[in-house]
C-alpha positions in Angstrom: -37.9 -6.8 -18.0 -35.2 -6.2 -15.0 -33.3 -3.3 -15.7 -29.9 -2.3 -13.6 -29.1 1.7 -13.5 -25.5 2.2 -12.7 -22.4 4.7 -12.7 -18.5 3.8 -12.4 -18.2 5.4 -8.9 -15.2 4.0 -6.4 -17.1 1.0 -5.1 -17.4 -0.3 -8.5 -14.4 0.1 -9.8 -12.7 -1.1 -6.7 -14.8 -4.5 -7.1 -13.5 -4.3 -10.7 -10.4 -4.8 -9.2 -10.9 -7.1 -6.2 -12.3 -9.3 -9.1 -8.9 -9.2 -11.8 -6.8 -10.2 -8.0 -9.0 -12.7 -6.9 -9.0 -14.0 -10.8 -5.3 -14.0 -10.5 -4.7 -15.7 -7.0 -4.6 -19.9 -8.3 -1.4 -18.3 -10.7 -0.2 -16.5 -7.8 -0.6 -19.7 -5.2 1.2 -21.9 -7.8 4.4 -19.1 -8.4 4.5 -18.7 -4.5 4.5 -22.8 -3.9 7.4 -23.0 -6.9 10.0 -20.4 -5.2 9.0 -22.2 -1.7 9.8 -25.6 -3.3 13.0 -23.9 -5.0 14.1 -22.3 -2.1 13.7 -25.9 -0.3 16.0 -27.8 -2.5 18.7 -24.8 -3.0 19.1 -25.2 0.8 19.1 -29.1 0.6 21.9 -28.6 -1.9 23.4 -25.6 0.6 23.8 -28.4 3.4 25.4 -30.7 0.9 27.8 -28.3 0.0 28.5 -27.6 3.3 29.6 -31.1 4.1 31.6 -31.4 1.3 33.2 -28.1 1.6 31.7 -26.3 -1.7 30.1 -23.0 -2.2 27.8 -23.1 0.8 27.2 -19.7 1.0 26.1 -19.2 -2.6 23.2 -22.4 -2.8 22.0 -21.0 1.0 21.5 -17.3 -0.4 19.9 -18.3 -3.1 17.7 -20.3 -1.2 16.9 -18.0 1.2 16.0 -15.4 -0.9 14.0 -18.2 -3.0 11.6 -18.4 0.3 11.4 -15.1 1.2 10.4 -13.7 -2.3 7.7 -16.4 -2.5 6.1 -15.1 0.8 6.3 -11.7 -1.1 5.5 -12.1 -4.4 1.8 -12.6 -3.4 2.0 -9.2 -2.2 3.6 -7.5 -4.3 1.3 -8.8 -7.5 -1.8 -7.9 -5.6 -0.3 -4.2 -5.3 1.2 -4.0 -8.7 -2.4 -5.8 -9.9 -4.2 -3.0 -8.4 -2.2 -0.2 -9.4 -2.5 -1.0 -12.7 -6.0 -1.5 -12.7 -6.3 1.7 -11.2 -3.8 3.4 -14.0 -6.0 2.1 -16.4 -9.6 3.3 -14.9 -7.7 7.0 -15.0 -6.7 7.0 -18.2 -10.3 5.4 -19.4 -12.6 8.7 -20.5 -15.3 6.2 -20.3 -14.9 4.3 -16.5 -15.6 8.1 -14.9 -18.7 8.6 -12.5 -19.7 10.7 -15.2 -20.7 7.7 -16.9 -24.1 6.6 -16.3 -25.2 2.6 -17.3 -28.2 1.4 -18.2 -28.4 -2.6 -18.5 -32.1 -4.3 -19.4 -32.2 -7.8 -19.5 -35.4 -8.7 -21.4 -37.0 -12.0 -22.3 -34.7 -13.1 -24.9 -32.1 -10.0 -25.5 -29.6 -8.0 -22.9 -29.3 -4.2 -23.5 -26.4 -2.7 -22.4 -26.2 1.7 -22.8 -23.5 3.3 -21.7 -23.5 7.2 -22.2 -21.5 10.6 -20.6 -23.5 13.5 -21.0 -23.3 14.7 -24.8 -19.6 13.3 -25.1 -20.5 9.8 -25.4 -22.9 7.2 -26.6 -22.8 3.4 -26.8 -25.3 0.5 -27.3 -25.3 -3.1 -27.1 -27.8 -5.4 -27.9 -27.1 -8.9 -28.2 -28.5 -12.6 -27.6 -27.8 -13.9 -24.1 -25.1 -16.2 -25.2 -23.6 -13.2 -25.5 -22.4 -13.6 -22.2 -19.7 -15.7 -21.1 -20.2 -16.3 -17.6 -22.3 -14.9 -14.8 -21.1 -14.5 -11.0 -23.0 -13.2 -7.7 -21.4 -12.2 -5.0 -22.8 -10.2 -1.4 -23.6 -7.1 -3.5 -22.9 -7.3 -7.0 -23.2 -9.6 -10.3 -21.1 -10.1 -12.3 -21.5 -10.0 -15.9 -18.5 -11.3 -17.9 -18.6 -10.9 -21.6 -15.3 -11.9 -22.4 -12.8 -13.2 -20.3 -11.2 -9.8 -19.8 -14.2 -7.5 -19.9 -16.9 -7.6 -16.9 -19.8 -5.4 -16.1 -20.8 -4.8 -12.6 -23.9 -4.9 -11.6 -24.7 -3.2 -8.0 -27.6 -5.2 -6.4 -28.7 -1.6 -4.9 -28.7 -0.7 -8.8 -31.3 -2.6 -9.5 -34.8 -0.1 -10.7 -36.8 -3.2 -11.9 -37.6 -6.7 -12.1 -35.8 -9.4 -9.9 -32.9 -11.6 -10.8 -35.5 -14.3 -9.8 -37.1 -13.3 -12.5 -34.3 -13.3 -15.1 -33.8 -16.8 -13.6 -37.3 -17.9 -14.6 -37.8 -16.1 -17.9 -34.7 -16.6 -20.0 -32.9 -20.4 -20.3 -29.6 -19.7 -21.7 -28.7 -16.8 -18.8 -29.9 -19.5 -16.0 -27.6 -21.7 -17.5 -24.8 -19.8 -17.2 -25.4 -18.5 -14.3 -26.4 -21.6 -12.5 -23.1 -23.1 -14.3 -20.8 -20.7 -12.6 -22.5 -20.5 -9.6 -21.6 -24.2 -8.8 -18.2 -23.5 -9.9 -17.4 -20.8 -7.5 -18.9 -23.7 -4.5 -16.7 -26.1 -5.3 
């Protein structure tokens, strides 16, 4: 059995949200590249109209400010990304380092115990295609049961067992783990 004994202190909830902005970034690339390419052709048009004597000035604006706010808008999602994420660990009761985790991964079922003090209790225990997709990074996993819900998994955490030995024992979570992990190479 490998176990995993965690709380929600800062460096978990910061990778919490270094994961939803990295998660983000292919939507923010393609938004960025559309108001470059927009800004491109407003200015094409802006040179037109300044040959033929037409409203220059509006189309070049327009372009302009096309550009600049696609060099910005990655920035300024990334910010408003993390402030909300933030927002929403504060007004949690339950993401608090009060709150102390207790994941088991056993042969063929994953416990997951979540409990602050007398306040609050919760268990799950559930078949490994429970999980919808596994990630490792330097000093986490990541265990993603939805696509909007992860658990974070601190390799430091760790009280028993190997991940090795997750890998060897259960079939569906090597699987999905071994299915992600080539998707993040490529």
């Amino acid at each position: 059995m490998i176990e995993f004994k965690t709380r929600y202190d800062a460096k978990t909830l910061g990778k919490l949200t270094e994961v939803q902005i990295k998660n983000s970034s292919k939507l923010t690339k393609g938004f960025m590249w559309f108001f470059f390419i927009m800004g491109a052709i407003l200015l094409l048009f802006a040179y037109d109209d300044y040959t033929s004597g037409e409203s220059y000035y509006m189309s070049l604006g327009i372009g302009i400010f096309s550009i600049v706010f696609g060099m910005l808008f990655p920035s300024f999602l990334k910010n408003a990304m993390k402030k909300a994420q933030d927002k929403q660990n504060a007004s949690s009761s339950t993401t608090t380092s009060e709150t102390e985790m207790l994941f088991k991964f056993d042969k063929d079922r994953l416990f997951i115990f979540a409990s602050k003090g007398d306040k609050f209790r919760s268990a799950v225990d559930a078949d490994y295609d429970y999980i919808f997709k596994v990630y490792e990074d330097n000093d986490a996993y990541l265990v993603y049961i939805s696509k909007m819900e992860c658990y974070v998994l601190n390799k430091t955490d760790l009280i028993s067992g190997t991940h090795e030995e997750l890998l060897a024992t259960n079939n569906i979570y090597r699987e999905v783990y071994e299915s992600q992990m080539k998707g993040s190479e490529e």
